[in-house]
C-alpha positions in Angstrom: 65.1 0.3 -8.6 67.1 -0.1 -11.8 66.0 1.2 -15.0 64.9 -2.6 -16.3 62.9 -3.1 -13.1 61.1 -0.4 -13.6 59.8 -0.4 -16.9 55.8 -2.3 -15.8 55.8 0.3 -13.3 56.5 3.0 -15.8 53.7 1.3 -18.1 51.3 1.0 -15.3 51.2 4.8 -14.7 51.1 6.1 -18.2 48.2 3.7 -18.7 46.5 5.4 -15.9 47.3 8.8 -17.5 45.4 7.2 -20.7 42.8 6.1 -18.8 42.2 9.6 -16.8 42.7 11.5 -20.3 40.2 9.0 -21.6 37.6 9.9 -19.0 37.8 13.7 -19.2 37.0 13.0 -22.9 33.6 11.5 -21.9 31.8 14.7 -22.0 33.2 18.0 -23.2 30.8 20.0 -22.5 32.4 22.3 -19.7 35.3 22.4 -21.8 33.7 24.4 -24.5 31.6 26.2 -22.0 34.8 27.2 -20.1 37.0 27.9 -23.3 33.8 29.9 -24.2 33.8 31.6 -21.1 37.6 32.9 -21.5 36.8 34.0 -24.9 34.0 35.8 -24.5 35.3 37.9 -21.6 39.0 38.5 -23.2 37.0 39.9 -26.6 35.3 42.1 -24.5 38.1 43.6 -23.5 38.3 41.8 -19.6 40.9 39.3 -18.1 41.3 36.0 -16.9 42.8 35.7 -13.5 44.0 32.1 -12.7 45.2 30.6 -9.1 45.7 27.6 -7.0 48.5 26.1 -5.0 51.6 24.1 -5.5 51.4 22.1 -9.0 48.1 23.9 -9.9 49.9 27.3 -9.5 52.6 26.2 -11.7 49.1 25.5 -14.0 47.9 29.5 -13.2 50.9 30.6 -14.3 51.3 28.2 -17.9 47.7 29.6 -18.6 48.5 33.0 -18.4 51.6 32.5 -20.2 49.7 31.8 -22.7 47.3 34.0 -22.9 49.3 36.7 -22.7 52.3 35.5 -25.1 50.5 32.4 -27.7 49.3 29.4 -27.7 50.0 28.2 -31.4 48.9 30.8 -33.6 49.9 34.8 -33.9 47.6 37.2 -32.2 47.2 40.2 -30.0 48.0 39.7 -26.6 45.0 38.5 -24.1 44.7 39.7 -20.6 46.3 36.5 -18.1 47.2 36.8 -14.5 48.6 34.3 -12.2 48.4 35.6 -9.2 50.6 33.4 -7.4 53.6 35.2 -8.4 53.9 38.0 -6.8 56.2 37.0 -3.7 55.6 40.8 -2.2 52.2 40.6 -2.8 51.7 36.8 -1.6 54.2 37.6 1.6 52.5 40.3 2.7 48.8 39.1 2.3 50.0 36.7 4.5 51.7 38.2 6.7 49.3 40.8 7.2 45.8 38.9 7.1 46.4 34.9 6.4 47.3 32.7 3.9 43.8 32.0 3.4 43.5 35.8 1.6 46.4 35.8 -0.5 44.1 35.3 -3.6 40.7 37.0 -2.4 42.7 40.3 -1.9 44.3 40.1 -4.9 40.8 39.7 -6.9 39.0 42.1 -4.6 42.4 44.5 -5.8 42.1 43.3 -10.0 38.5 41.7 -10.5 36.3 43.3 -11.7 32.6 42.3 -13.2 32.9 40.1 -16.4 36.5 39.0 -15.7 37.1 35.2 -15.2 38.5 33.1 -12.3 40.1 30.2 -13.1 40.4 28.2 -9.7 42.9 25.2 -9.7 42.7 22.7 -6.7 42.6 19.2 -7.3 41.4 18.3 -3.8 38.3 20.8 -4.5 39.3 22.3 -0.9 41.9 24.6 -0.7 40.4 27.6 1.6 42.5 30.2 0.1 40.9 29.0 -3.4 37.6 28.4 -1.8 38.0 32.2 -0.7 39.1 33.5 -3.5 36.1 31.8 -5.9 33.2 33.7 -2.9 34.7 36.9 -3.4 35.2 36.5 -7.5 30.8 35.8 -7.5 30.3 38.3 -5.0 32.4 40.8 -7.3 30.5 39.4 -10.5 33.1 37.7 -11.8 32.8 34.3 -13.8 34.3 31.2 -11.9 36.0 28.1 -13.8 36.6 25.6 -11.5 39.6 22.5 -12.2 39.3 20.1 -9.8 39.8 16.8 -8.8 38.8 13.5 -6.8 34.5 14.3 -6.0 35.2 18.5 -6.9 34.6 19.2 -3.3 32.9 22.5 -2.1 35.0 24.4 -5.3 33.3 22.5 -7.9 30.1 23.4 -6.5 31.0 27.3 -6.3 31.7 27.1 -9.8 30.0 28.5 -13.0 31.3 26.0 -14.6 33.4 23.0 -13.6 35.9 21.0 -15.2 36.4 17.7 -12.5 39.1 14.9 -13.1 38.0 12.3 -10.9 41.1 10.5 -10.0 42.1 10.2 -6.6 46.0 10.5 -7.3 47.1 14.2 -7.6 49.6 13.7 -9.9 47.2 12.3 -12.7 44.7 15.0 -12.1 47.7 18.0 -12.6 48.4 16.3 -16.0 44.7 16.0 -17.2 44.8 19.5 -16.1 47.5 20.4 -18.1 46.1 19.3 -21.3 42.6 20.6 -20.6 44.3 24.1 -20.7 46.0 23.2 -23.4 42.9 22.3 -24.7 40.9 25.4 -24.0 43.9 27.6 -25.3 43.6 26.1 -28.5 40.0 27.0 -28.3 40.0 30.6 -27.2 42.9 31.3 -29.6 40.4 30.1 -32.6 37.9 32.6 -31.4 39.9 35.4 -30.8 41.7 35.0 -34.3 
């Protein structure tokens, strides 16, 4: 396809990504609950521990990067964790129990009562984030759920639950992205 040919297509999908942004700005509500969430449990002194697979890993690991280095403005460091980055500790979870664990045992290891998951799966499905999101309740901590398409079973485990309802992954991961963003902007005015 050459560059010329292209350009409706390139149009089409970033008025898709308008359209999806648009919709996630319907109701914030669970934005402000879940920015809300994060702030009150990193003021008291507790963490947020964020997960999910592929692209929504990549979005555990931006979130804690920003929690833990800034967002816009100076401030003490907040408590972030991906925990998909640990290859040792994802390897070996695996290896030794199933793929399905490598983020249960890591919050049955570091959760503790008044931390915060932060589950990314924009199917709403993934069993190792299913997993994960049972043992963070069971544990007592808060669960944020990002999700996409209907929210599937995660969006219903959730304390609270920020859905994109789009059925392409790709636009959900970048309504995602700036719902973070979003909510990092928000927890950095509190903790300021």
């Amino acid at each position: 396809m050459r560059v010329p040919d292209a350009a409706p297509l390139v149009r089409e999908i970033l008025a898709d990504t308008i359209r999806a942004h648009e919709q996630a700005a319907t109701d914030v509500t669970s934005i402000v609950r879940a920015a809300d969430v994060m702030a009150s449990a990193l003021k008291n002194g507790r963490k947020v521990l964020a997960f999910g697979n592929g692209g929504s890993a990549s979005d555990a690991q931006h979130l804690a990067a920003e929690l833990v280095g800034r967002f816009v403005r100076e401030r003490r460091a907040l408590a972030g964790l991906a925990l998909s980055t640990d290859t040792s500790v994802l390897t070996s979870i695996a290896n030794d129990y199933s793929f399905d664990r490598v983020f249960s045992r890591q919050i049955e290891a570091l959760g503790v009562s008044g931390d915060v998951a932060v589950a990314i799966s924009t199917s709403g499905s993934s069993p190792n984030v299913l997993d994960a999101c049972r043992v963070a309740r069971e544990r007592g901590l808060s669960v944020i759920a990002m999700t996409g398409r209907d929210g599937g079973e995660l969006g219903r485990l959730a304390d609270v639950h920020l859905n994109v309802p789009h059925a392409s992954t790709a636009r959900v991961q970048e309504v995602h992205r700036t719902l973070l963003h979003v909510m990092c902007e928000l927890v950095e005015r509190e903790i300021v």
